[in-house]
C-alpha positions in Angstrom: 0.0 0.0 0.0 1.3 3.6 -1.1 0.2 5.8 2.0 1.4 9.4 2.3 -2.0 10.9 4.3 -2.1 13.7 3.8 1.5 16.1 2.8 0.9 19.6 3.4 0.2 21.9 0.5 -1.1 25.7 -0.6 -4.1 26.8 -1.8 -4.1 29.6 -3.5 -6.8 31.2 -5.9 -10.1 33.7 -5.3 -9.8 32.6 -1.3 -6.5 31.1 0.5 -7.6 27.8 1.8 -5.3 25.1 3.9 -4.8 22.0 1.4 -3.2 18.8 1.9 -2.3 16.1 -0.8 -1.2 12.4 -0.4 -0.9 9.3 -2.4 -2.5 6.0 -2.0 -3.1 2.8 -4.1 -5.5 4.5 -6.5 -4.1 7.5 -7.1 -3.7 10.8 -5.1 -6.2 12.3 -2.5 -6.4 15.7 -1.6 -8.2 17.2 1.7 -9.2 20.9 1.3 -10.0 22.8 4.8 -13.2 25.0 4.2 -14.2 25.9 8.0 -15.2 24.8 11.2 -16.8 21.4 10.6 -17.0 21.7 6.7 -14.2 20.2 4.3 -13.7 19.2 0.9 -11.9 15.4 -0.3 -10.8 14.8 -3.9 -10.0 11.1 -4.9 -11.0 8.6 -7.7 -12.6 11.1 -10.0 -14.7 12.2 -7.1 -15.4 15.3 -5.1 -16.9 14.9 -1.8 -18.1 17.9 0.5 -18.1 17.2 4.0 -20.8 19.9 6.3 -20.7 22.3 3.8 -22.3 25.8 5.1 -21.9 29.1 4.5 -22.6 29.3 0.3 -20.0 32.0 -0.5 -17.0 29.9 1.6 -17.3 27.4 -1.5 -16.0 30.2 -4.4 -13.6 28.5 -7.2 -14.7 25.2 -5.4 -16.2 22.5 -7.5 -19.9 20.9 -7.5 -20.5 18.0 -5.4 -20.5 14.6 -6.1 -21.3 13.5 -3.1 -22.4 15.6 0.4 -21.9 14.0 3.8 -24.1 15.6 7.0 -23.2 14.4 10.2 -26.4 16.3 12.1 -29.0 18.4 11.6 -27.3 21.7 13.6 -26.6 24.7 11.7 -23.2 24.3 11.9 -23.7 20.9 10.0 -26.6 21.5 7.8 -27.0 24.7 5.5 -29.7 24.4 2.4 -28.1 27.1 0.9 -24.6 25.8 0.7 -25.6 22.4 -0.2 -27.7 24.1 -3.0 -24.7 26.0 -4.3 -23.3 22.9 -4.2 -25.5 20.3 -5.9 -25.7 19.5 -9.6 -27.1 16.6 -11.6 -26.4 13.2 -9.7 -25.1 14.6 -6.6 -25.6 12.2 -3.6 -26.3 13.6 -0.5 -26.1 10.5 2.5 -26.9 12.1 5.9 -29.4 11.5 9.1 -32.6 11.2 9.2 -32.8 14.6 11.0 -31.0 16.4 8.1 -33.8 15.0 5.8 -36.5 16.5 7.7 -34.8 19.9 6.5 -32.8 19.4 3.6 -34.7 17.9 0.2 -33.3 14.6 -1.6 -31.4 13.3 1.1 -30.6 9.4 1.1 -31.0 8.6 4.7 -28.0 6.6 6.0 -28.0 5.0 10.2 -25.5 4.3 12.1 -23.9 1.2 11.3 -24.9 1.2 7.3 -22.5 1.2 4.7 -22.7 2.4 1.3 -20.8 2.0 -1.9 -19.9 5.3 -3.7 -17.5 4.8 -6.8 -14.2 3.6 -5.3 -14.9 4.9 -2.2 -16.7 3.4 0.8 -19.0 5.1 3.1 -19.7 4.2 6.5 -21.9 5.4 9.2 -21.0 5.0 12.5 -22.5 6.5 16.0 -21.8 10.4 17.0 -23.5 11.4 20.4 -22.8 13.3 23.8 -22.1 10.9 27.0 -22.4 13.7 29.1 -23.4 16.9 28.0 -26.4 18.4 27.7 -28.3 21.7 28.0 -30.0 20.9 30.9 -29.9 17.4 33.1 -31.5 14.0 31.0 -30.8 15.9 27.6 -28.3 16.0 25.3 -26.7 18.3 22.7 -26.4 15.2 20.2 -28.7 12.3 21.2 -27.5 8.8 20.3 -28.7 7.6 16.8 -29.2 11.5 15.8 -25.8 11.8 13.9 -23.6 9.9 12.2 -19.6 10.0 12.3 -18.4 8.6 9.1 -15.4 6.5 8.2 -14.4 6.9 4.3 -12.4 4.2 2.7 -10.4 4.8 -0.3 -7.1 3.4 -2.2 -6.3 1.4 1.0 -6.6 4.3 3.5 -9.4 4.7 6.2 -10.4 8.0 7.5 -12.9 8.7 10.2 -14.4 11.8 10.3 -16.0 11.9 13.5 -18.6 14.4 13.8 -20.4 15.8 16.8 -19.0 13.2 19.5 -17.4 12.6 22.6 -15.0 9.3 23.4 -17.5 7.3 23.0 -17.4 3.3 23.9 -18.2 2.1 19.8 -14.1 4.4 19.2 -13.0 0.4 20.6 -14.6 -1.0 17.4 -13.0 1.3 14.8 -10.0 -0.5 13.3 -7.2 0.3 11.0 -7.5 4.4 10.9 -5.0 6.1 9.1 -6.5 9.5 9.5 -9.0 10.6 12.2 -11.0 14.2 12.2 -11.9 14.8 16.1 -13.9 17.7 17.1 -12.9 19.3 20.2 -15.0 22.4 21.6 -16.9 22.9 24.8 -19.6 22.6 25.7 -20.7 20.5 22.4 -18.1 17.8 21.8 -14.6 17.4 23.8 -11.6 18.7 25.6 -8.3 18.6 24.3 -7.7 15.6 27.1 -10.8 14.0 26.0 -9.3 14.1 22.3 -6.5 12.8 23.0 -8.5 10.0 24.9 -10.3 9.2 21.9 -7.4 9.0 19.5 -5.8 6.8 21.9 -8.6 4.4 22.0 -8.8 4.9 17.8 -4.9 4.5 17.3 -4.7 6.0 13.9 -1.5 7.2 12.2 -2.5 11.2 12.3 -5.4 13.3 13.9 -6.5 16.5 12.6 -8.3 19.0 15.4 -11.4 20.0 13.7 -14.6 22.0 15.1 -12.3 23.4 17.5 -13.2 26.9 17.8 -11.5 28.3 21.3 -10.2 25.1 22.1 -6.3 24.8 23.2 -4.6 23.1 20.7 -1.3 23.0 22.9 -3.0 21.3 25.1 -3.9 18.3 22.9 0.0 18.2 21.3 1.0 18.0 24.8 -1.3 15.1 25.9 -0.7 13.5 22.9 3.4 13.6 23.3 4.8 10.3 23.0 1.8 8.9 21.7 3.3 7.8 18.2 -0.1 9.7 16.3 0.8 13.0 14.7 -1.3 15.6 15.3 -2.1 18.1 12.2 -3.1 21.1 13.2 -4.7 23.3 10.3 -6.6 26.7 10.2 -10.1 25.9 10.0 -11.1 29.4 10.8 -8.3 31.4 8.6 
């Protein structure tokens, strides 16, 4: 297996956007940081757009083949920005409660896989443990959204979604590449990160959704650890 996730690049065009490129068995892959929670991934012919929101972040970026949601929050799910975004034969795979607001939506569950291409898509559980907005509730019920692990050319990534290290992490095997979301009071700490790529064990972890988080924190708690830890400029 050729593996080389992801080598730093520049992006440079109508709006300066953090861009990394690697290699695997089918060719190269190339992740482009949008914002926040919203990315774009390039592999196989295909262009996949991760939480895409806010319509006029996406300038000089191409349609979508396939859209990804991971919940049904406004940080997750924009009509608009999908719109901008859709063309003939785009494939949008998210929760049930993104359908409810977002038209042609293929509903994918936790624990459902689909073929896309080359590329593999699988759901996989995103949910709070502990916190909530008020005692008994949740920000992110379980079964609400989905994390999603992406298989392609012999690499797995797991773009995690609106979680905290939660028990099913144990059950997620070979990750190359993991996308953990670290911001209080919604998701983790930086300890709690680095919890959850310890229990996942992949090769790098890239900080996402981390708006006012410590980031020196997680490199710190992740020293020794053997996983590198990519910090990029979601918020540039």
């Amino acid at each position: 297996m050729v593996l080389t996730v992801m080598i730093a690049a520049a992006a440079w065009g109508q709006v300066k956007r953090p861009v990394d490129e690697g290699m695997t068995d089918l060719g190269p892959v190339r992740l482009t940081v949008v914002n926040h929670a919203s990315m774009m991934i390039e592999g196989g012919g295909k262009v996949i757009h991760v939480d895409p929101v806010g319509p006029k972040r996406y300038e000089g970026l191409p349609a979508a083949d396939l859209i990804l949601i991971t919940h049904a929050h406004g940080d997750h799910t924009d009509p608009a920005a999908v719109a901008r975004l859709r063309k003939e034969g785009t494939i949008i795979l998210a929760p049930e409660a993104v359908a409810r607001k977002l038209e042609g939506v293929t509903v994918i569950r936790n624990g459902e896989k689909k073929e896309f291409g080359v590329w593999s898509i699988e759901a996989v559980p995103a949910y709070n443990l502990k916190r909530g907005p008020s005692p008994g509730t949740f920000y992110h019920p379980k079964g609400e959204g989905n994390g999603y692990v992406l298989s392609f050319g012999g690499i797995r990534a797991y773009i995690a979604g609106d979680t905290e290290a939660i028990p099913e992490m144990k059950e997620l095997k070979d990750i190359d590449v993991a996308f953990l979301p670290m911001n209080l009071p919604y998701t983790m700490t930086p300890e709690e990160v680095a919890e959850a790529a310890r229990i996942i064990m992949p090769r790098i972890i890239y900080p996402y959704h981390y708006r006012g988080s410590d980031l020196a924190a997680l490199q710190k708690a992740l020293e020794g650890s053997g996983i590198e830890v990519r910090v990029r400029d979601w918020y540039y």
